[in-house]
C-alpha positions in Angstrom: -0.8 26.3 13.7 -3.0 29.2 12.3 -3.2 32.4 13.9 -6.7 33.1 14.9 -8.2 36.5 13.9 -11.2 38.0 15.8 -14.5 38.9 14.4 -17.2 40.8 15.6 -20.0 38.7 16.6 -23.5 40.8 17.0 -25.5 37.8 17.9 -23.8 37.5 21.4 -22.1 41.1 21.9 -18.4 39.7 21.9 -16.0 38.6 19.4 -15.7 35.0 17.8 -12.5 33.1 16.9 -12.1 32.2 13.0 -9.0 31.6 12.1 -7.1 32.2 8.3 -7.4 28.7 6.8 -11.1 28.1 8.0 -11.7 31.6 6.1 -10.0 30.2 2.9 -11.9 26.8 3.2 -15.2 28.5 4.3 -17.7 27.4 1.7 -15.6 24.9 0.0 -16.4 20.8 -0.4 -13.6 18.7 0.9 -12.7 17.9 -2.6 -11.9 21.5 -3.5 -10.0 21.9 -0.2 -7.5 19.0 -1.1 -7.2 20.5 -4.2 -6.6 24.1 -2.7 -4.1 22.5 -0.7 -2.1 20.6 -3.2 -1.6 23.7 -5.8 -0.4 25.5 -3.0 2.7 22.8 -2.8 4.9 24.2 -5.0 7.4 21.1 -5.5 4.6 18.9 -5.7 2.8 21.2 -8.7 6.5 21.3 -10.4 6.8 17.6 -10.1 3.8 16.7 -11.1 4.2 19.0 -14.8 7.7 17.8 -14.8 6.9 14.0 -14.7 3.6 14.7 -16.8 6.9 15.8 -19.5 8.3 13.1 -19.0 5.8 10.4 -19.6 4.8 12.1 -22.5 7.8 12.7 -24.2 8.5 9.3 -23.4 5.4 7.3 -25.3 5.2 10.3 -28.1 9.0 10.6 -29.0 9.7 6.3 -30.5 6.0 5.2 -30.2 4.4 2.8 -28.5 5.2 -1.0 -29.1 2.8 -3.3 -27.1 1.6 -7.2 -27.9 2.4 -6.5 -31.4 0.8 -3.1 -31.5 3.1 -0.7 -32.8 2.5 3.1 -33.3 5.4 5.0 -34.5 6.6 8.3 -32.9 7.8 11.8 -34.0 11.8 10.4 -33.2 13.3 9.3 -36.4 15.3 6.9 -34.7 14.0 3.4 -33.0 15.5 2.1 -29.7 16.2 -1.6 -32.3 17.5 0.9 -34.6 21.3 0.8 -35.7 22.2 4.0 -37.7 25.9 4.4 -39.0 27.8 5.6 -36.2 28.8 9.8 -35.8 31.8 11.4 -34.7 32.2 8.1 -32.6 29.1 8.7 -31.1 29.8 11.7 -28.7 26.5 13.3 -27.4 25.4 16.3 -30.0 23.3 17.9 -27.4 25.1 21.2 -26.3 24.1 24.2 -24.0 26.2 27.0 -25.4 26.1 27.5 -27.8 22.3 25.9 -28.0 21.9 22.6 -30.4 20.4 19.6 -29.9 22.0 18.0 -32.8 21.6 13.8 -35.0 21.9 12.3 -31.4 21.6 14.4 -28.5 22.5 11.9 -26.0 25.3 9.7 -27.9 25.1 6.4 -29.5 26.5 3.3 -28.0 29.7 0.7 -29.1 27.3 -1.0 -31.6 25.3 2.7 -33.2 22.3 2.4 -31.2 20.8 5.6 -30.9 20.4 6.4 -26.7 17.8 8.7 -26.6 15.8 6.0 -28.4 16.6 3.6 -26.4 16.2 5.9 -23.0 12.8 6.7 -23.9 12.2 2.9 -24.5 13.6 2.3 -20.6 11.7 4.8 -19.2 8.6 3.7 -21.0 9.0 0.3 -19.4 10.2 1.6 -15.7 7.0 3.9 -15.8 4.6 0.6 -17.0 6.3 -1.7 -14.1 5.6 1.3 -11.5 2.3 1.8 -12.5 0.8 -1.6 -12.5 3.0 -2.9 -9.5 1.4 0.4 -8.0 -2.3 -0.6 -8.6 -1.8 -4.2 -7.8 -0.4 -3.4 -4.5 -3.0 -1.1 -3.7 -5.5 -3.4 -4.3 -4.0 -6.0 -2.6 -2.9 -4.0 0.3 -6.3 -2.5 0.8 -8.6 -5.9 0.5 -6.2 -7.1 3.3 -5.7 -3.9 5.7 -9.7 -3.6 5.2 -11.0 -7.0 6.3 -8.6 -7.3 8.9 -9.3 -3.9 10.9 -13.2 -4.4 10.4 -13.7 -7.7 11.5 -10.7 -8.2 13.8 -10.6 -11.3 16.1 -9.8 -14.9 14.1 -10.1 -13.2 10.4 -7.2 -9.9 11.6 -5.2 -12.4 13.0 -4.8 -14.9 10.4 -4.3 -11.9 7.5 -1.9 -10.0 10.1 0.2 -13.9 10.4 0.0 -14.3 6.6 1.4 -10.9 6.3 4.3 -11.2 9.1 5.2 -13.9 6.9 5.7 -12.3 3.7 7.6 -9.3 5.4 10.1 -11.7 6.5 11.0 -12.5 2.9 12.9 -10.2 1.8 11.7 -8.4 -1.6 14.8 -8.3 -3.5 14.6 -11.9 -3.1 11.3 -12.6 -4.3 11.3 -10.5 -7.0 14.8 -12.4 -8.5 13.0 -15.6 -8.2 10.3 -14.3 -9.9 11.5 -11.7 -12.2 14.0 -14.5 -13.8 10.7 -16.7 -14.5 8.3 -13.6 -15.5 11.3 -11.0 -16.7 11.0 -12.5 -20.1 7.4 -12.1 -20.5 7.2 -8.3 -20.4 7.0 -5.3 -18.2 3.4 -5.2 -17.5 3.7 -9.3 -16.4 7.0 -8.2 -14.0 5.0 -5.0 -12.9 2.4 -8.0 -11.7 4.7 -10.2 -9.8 6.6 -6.9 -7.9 3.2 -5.9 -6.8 1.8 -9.0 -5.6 4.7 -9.0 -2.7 4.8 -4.9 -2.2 1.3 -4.7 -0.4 2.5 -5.4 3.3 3.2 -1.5 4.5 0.1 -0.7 2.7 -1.7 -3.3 4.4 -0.8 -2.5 7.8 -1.3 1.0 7.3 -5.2 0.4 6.1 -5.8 -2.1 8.9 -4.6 0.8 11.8 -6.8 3.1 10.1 -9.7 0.5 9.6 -9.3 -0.2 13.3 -9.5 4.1 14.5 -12.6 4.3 12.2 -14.5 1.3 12.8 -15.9 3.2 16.5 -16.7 5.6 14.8 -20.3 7.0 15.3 -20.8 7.3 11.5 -20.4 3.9 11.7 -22.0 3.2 14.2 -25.0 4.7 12.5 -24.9 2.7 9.3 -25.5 -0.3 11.2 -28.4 1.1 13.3 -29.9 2.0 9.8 -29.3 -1.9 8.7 -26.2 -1.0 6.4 -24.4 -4.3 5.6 -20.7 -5.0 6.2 -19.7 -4.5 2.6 -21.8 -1.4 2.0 -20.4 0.4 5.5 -16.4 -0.9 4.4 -16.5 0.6 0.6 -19.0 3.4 1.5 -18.6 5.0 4.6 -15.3 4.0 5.8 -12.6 3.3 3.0 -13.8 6.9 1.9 -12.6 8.1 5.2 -9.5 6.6 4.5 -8.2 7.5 0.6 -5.7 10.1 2.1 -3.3 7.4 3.8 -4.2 4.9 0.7 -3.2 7.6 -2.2 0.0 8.6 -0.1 1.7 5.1 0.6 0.6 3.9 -3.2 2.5 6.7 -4.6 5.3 5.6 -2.1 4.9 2.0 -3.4 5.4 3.6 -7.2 8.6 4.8 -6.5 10.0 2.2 -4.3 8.7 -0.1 -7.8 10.6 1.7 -10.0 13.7 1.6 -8.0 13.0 -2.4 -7.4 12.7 -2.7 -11.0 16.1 -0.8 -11.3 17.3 -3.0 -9.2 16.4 -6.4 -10.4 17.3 -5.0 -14.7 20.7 -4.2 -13.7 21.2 -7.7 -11.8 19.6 -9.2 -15.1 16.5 -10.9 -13.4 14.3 -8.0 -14.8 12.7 -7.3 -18.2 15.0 -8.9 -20.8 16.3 -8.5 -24.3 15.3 -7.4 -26.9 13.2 -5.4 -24.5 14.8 -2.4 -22.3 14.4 -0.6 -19.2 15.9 2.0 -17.2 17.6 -0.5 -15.1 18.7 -2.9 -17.8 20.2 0.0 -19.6 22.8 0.8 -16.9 23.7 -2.9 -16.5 24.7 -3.1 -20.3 27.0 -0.1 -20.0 28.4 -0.4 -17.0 31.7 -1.6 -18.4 32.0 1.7 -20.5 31.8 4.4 -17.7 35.2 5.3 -17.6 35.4 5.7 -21.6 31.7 6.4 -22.5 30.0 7.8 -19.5 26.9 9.2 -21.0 25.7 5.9 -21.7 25.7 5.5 -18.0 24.4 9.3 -17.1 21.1 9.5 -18.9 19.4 6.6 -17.5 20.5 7.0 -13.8 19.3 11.0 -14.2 15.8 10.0 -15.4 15.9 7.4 -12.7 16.3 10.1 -10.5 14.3 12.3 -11.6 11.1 9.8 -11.9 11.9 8.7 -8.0 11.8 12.0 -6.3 8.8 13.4 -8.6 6.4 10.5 -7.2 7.9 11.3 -3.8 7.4 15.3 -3.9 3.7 14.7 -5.2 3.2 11.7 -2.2 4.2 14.7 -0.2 1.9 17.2 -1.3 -1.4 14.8 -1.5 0.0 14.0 2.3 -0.5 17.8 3.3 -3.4 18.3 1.2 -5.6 15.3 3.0 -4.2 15.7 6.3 -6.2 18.2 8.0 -3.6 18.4 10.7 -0.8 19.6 8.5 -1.1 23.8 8.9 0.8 26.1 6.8 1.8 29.0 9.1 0.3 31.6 7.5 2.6 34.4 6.5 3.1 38.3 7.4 0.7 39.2 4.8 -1.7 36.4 5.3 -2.5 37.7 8.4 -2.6 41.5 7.7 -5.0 41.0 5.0 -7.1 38.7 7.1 -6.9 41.7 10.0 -7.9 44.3 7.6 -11.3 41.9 6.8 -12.1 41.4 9.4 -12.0 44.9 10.7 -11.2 46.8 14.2 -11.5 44.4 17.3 -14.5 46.2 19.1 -13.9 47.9 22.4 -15.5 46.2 25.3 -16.9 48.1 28.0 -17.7 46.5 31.8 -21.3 48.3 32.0 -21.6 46.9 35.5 -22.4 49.3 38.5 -19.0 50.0 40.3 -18.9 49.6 44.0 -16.9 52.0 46.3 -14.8 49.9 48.0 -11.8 52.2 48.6 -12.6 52.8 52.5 -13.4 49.7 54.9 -15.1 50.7 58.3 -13.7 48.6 61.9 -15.9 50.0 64.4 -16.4 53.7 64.0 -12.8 54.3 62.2 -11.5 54.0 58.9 -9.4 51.9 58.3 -8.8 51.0 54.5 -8.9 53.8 52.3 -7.3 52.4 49.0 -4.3 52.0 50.0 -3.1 48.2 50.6 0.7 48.6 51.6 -0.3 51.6 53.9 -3.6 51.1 56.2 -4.5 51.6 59.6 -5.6 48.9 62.4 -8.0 50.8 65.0 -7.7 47.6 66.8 -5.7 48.1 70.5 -2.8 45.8 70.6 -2.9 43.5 73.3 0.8 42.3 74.1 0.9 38.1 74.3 -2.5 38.4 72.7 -2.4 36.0 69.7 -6.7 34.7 69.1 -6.8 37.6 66.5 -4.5 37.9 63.6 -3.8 40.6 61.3 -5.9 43.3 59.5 -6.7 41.8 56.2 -7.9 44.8 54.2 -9.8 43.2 51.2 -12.4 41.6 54.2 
């Protein structure tokens, strides 16, 4: 909640509440408000430079090798690579004293170079999360959107259809699948995850179809003859982008960590291919002799996970209007300081002497409420009158 701050307001003689955020946004389109709000994250801003790092380093360091295309990288090692093996491949990357060294992160039983071969991993991880991502986004939204605007027959068979795909579970689907598709490539595997990962996004569009659907925005695209189509994509999945971007960046990470998942059981992307996943299911076996061939993919694994989930986090609180940052200690002395002494108000009204009442031709109230005086004879047994009340 934001403290309020008072400002003098001329036009009606008093003093107007504004409080600190609506001072910061004053002036500002919705656009550069998110993005006000989303710098001012601080582990979403580090996350988001720190997977920006890693995506690059990953698709600059051994190239890029896709349908044939192949672009080399600055690396002099490939991830298909086999070098003669040094000082029994033992990482060369060392803190103290600093040196990163022929192979920084070890080489396998067989001389395969591992940062080569990471980079190759998380090259694929990051394509499968991507494009199961975007599929499921799609997917998710066509759904969610046509169910919550036309409801009746058309939300009820969708909402069925997606009941029943909920009840499958995913690791399932994507075994079957993956040990079909696995062999065709990330980007084909990426496909077939995100084709059964749209149901949360689906139900979450269709709740939020259904709150903005009554709407009178809506309501007055139709009066103006707006058709179905133009009032879904145009007026009210606008409306809605905050709770889509959120859950797709959810649905990323939860993609990468299927992905994971289905490499290291071997229905994943297979050889000669790699990825994150895959990596940690070859080298399993060596973890008690080798473990760095173990370490490095499960760290960027790690890291890639809770980097998409700190920057869901911050484009949550940046499009939610109803997430407040309590301002701080010098937040609101600056804001007092603008805005400048709270003026004094004075009751100009004409005062009324009411410090004496008159009963008859005595005093009888003279300011004093605990202490007053009843000229009224008391009449023993006499109950029809009550008590002096001295405010009468």
């Amino acid at each position: 909640m934001s403290t309020p701050t008072t400002q003098p307001d001329p036009a009606h003689g008093g003093t107007e509440e504004i409080s600190i955020e609506q001072k910061e946004t004053e002036g500002l389109s919705q656009g550069q408000i998110v993005r006000k709000r989303f710098f001012r994250h601080r582990a979403a801003l580090i996350s988001m430079v720190v997977l920006a790092l890693i995506v690059i380093m990953a698709f600059t360091s051994v190239g890029v090798n896709l349908w044939g295309l192949r672009i080399p990288g600055w690396w002099p090692y490939s991830w298909d690579q086999i070098p003669p093996k040094l000082n029994n491949g033992v990482p060369t990357l060392s803190i103290w004293p600093p040196q990163v060294g022929t192979h920084p992160f070890g080489q396998d039983e067989v001389g395969r170079d591992i940062f080569a071969v990471v980079m190759r991993g998380t090259q694929q991880s990051l394509m499968v999360m991507v494009i199961a991502g975007v599929v499921a986004t799609v997917i998710g939204v066509v759904i969610g959107a046509l169910a919550g605007f036309y409801r009746g027959a058309t939300d009820s068979v969708l909402m069925r259809f997606t009941d029943i795909i909920i009840t499958i579970p995913l690791i399932v689907i994507g075994s079957v699948l993956g040990n079909a598709f696995g062999s065709l490539g990330a980007a084909v595997l990426g496909v077939v995850i995100g084709i059964f990962a749209w149901t949360t996004m689906a139900r979450l569009v269709r709740g939020e179809f259904l709150t903005l659907r009554e709407r009178e925005f809506v309501d007055a695209a139709r009066v103006s003859g707006a058709r179905d189509r133009r009032i879904i994509f145009r007026h009210i999945l606008p409306n809605s982008v905050g709770v889509i971007v959120v859950n797709a960046t959810l649905l990323m990470a939860g993609a990468i960590l299927l992905e994971s998942t289905l490499s290291f059981l071997g229905f994943g992307v297979q050889s000669p291919d790699t990825s994150l996943g895959k990596i940690i299911s070859e080298n399993q076996a060596a973890f008690s002799t080798r473990p760095w061939l173990f370490w490095w993919p499960g760290i960027f694994i790690i890291i890639i996970t809770l980097c998409v989930n700190f920057i869901g986090d911050g484009l949550r609180d940046a499009f939610d209007p109803r997430q407040k940052k309590m301002p701080s200690e010098r937040a609101m002395a600056r804001a007092a300081r603008a805005s400048g002494p709270a003026p004094t108000v004075v009751d100009t009204t004409a005062g009324i002497d009411a410090r004496s009442v008159d009963v008859g031709i005595e005093t009888a109230y003279t300011g004093d409420v605990t202490n007053y005086h009843d000229p009224r004879p008391e009449t023993p047994g006499d109950t029809r009158r009550g008590p002096l009340d001295p405010e009468r």
